[in-house]
Backbone bond lengths (Angstrom), bond angles and torsions (degrees), N, CA, C in turn:
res aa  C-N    CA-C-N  psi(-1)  N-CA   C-N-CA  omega(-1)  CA-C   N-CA-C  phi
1 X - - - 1.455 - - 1.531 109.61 -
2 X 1.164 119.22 151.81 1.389 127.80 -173.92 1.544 104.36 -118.23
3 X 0.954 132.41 142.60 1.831 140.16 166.72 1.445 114.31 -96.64
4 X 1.187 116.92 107.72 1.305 114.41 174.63 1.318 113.77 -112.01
5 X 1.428 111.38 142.76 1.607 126.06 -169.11 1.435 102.08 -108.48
6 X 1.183 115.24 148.51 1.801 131.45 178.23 1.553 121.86 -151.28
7 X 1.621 91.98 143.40 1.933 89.18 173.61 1.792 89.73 -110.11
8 X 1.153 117.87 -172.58 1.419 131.53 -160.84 0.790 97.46 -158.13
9 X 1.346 119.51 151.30 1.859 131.25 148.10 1.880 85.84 175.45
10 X 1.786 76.56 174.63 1.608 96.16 -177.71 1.488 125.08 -62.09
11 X 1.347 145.34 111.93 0.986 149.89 156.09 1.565 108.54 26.08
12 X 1.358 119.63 -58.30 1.265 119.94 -132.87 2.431 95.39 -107.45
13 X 1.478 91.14 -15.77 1.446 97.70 -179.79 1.398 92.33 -101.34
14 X 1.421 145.50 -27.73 1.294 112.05 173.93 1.662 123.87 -90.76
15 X 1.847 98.34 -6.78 1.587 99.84 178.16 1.152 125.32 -102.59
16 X 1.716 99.06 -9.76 2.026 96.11 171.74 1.482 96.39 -137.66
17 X 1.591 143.14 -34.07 1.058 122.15 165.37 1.533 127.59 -62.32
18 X 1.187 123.76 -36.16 1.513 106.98 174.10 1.407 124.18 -115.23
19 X 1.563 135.12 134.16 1.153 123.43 163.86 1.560 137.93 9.95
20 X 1.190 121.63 -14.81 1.369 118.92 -159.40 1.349 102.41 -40.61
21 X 1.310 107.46 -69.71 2.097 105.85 -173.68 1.681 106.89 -27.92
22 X 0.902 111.66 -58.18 1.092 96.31 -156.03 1.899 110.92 -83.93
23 X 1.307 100.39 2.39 1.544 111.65 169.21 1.627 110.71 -77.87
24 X 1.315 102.54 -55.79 1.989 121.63 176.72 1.449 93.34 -55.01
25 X 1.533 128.38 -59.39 1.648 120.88 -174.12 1.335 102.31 -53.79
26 X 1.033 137.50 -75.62 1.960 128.20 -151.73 1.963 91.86 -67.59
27 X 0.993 132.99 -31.37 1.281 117.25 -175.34 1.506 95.35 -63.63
28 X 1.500 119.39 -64.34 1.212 105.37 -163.83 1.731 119.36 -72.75
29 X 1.107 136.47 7.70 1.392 164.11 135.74 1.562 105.15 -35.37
30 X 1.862 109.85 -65.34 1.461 106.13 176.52 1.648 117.53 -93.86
31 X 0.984 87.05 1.95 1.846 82.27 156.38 1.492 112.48 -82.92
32 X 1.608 111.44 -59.73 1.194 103.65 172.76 1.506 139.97 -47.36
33 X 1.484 118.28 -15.06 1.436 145.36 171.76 1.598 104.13 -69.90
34 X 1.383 114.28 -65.75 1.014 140.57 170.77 1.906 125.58 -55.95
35 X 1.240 112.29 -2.06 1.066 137.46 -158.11 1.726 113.00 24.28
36 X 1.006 129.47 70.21 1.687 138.39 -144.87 1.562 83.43 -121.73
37 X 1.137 133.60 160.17 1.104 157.45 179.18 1.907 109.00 -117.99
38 X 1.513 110.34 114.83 1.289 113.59 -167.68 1.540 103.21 -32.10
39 X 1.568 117.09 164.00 1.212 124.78 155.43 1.378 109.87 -140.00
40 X 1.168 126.98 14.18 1.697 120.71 -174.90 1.714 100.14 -144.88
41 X 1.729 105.45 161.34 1.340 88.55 -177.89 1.935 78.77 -150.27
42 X 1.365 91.61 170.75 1.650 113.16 170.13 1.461 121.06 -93.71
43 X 1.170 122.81 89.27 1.391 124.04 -161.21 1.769 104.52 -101.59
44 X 1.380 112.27 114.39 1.512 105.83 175.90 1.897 119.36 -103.92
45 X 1.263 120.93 117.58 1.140 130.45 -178.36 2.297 108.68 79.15
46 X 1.507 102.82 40.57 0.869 95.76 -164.48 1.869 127.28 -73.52
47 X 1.526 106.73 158.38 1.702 90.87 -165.68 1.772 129.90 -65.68
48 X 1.192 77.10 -13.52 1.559 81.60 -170.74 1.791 112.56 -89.48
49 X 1.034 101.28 14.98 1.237 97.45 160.71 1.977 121.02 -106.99
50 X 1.168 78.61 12.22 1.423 89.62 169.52 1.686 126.29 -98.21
51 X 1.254 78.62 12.12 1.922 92.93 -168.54 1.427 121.72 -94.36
52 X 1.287 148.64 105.67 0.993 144.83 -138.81 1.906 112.44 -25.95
53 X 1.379 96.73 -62.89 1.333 111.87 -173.44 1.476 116.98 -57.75
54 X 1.295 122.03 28.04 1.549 131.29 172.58 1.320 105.17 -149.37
55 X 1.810 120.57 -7.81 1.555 108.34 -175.14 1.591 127.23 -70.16
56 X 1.560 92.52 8.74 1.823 94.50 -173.98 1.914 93.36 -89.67
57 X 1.143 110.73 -29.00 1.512 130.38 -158.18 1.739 85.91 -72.55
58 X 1.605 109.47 -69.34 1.177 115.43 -160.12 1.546 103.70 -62.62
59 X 1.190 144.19 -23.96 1.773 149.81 -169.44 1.853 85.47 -83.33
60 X 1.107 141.38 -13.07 1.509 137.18 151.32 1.471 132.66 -51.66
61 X 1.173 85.71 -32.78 1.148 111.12 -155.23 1.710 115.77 -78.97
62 X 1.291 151.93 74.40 1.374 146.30 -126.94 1.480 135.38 -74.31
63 X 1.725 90.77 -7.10 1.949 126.05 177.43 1.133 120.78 -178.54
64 X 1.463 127.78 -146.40 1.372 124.16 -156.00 1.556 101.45 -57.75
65 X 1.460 133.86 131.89 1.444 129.22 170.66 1.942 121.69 -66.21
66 X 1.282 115.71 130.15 1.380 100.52 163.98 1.195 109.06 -118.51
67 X 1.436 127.94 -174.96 1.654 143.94 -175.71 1.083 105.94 -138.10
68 X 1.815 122.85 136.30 1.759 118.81 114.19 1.199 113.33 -66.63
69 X 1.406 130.54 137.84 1.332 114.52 170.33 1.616 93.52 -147.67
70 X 1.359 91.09 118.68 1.547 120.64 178.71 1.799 113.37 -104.24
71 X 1.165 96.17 -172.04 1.738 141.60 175.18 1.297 128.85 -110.57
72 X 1.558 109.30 -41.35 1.687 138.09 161.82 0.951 131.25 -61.61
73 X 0.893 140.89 74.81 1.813 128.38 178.07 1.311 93.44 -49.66
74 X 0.947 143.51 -53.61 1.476 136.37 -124.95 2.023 89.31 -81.15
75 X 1.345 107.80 -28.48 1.337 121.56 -170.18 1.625 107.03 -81.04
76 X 1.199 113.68 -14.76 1.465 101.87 -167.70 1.925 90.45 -122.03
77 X 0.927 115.11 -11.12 1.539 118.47 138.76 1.244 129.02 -24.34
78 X 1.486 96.45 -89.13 1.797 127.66 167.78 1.486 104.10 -35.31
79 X 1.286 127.25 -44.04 1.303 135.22 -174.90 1.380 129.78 -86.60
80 X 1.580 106.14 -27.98 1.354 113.82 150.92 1.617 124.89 -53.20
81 X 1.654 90.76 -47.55 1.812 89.10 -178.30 1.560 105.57 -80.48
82 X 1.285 114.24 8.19 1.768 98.99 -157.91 1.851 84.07 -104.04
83 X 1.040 123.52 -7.44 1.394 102.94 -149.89 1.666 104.41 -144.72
84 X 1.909 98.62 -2.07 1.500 116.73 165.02 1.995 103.89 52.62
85 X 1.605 96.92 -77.97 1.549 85.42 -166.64 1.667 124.13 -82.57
86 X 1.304 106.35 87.47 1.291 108.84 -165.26 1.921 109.16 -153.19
87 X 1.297 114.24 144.14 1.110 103.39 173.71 1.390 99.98 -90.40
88 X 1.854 110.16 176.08 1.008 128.69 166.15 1.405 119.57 -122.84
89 X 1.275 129.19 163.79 1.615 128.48 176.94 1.572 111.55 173.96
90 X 1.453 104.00 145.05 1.256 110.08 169.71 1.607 106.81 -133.63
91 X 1.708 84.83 177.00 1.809 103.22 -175.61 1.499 118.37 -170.60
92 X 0.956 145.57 143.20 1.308 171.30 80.49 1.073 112.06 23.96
93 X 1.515 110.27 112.17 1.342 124.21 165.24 1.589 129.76 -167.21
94 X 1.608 98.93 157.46 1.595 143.84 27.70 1.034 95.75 -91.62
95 X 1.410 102.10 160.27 1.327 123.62 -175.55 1.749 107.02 -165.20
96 X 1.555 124.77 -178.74 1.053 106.54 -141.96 1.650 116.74 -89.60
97 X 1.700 110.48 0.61 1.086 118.39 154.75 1.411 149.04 -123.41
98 X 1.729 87.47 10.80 1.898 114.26 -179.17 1.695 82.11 -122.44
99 X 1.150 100.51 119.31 1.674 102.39 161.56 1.727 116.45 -120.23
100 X 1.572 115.83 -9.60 1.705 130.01 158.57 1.223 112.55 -143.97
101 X 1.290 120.69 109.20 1.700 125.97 -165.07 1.433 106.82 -84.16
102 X 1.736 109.53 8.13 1.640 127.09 168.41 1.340 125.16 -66.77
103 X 1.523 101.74 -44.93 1.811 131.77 -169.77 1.335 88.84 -59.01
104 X 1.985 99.58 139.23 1.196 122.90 171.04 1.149 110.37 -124.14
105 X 1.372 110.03 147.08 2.040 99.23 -179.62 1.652 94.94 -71.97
């Protein structure tokens, strides 16, 4: 099983109100320096937040849902404090109601 960590918010505050691009670019810049193999991705309207065990998270949420969704805690940390209005959450998987934490509606 793998643990994956995530921040949340609405589509539209993590893809045009805040920096993100240019947060996701220099990370993946020093990975590539670093020769690191991604660990986080940009997930828009992703499925697993449709799964019971996030629907209190997702009813927060004010429209279309987006994700960081990492491997790192330490990365979705940084991003919690960097970007304040955002939820956080993790999960385990597969498991018996996330079986690809990829799937987008």
């Amino acid at each position: 099983m793998t643990t994956y960590f995530f921040v949340a918010a609405s589509e539209k505050f993590l893809t045009v109100e805040e920096p993100l691009d240019e947060i996701l670019k220099e990370r993946m810049r020093n990975y590539k320096e670093n020769n690191k193999e991604i660990d986080f991705w940009l997930l828009k309207n992703p499925s697993f937040l449709q799964t019971t065990q996030f629907a209190d998270l997702k009813s927060k949420i004010p429209s279309t849902p987006a994700v960081v969704l990492s491997t790192d805690k330490k990365f979705i940390t940084f991003l919690k404090l960097r970007l304040e209005f955002v939820a956080v959450g993790e999960f385990e998987c597969p498991n018996a109601e996330i079986i690809d934490p990829f799937k987008v509606e």
